[in-house]
C-alpha positions in Angstrom: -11.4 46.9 20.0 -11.7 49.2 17.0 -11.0 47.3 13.4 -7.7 46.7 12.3 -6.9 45.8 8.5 -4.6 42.6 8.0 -1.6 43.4 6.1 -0.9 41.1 3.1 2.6 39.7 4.5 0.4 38.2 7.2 -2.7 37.5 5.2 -0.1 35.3 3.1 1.8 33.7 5.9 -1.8 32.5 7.8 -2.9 31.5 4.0 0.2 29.6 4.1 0.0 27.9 7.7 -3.8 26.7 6.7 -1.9 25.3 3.5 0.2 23.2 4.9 -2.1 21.5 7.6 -4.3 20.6 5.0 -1.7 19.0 3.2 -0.6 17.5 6.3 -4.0 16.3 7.1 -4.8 14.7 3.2 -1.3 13.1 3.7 -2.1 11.5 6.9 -5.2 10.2 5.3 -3.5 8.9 2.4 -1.0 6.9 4.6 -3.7 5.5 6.8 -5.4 4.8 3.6 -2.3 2.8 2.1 -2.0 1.1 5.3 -5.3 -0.2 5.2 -5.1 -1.0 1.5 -1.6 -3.1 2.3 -3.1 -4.9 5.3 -6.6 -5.9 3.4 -4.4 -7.2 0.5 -2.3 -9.4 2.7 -5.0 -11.1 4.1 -7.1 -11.6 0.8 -3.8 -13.2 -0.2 -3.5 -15.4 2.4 -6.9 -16.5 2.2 -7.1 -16.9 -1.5 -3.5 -19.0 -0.6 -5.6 -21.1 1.6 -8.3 -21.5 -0.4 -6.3 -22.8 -3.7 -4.6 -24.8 -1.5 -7.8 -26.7 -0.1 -9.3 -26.3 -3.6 -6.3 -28.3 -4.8 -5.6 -25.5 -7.2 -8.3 -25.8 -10.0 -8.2 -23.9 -13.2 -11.6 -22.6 -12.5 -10.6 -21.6 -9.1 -7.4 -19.8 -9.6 -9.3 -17.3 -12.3 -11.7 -16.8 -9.6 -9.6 -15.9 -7.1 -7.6 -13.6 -9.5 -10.3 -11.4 -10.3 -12.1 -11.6 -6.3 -8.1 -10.4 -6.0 -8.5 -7.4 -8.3 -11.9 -6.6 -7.5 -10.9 -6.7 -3.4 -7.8 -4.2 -4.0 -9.9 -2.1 -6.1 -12.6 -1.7 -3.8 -9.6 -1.2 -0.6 -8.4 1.3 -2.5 -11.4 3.2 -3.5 -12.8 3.2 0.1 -9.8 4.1 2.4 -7.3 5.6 -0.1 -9.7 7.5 -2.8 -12.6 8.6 -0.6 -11.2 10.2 2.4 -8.7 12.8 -0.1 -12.4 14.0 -1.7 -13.3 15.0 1.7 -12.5 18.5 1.8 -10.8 19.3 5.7 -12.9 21.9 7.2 -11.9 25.3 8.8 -12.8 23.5 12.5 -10.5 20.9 11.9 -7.8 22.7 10.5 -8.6 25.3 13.8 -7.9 22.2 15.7 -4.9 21.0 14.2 -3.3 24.2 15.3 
């Protein structure tokens, strides 16, 4: 099959497509990623509740658990949210999604 030259109508239209799955594909990740970040927080908060609670709610305590709190969302966020959109979506998986 001798070579044929793309025109630039569908050169743009196929650069287009690609654009859009990777968009869909980093905002996929970046639901996953919130969902994960939602669900980790509302289980560090119900075990810091527990643990004030059985702690009897000591000054020392409830500053701890406020900045393990910070610290636990931070690193959530960084792992599944932040991480996964630096990935960059490669020409097989976008091939796939198609």
């Amino acid at each position: 099959m001798p070579y044929e030259p793309v025109s630039t109508a569908n050169r743009s239209e196929l650069t287009s497509i690609i654009r859009d799955i990777r968009n869909r594909w980093r905002l996929k990740l970046a639901v996953r990623g919130a969902a994960f970040v939602i669900g980790g927080f509302l289980l560090t908060l119900l075990l810091s509740a527990y643990a004030l609670e059985t702690l009897k709610f000591s000054p020392g305590s409830i500053i701890a658990f406020r900045v393990a709190m910070v610290m636990i969302l931070s690193a959530l966020a960084a792992y599944f949210f932040v991480l996964p959109q630096w990935r960059r979506v490669t020409d097989e998986q976008v091939a796939l999604s198609l």
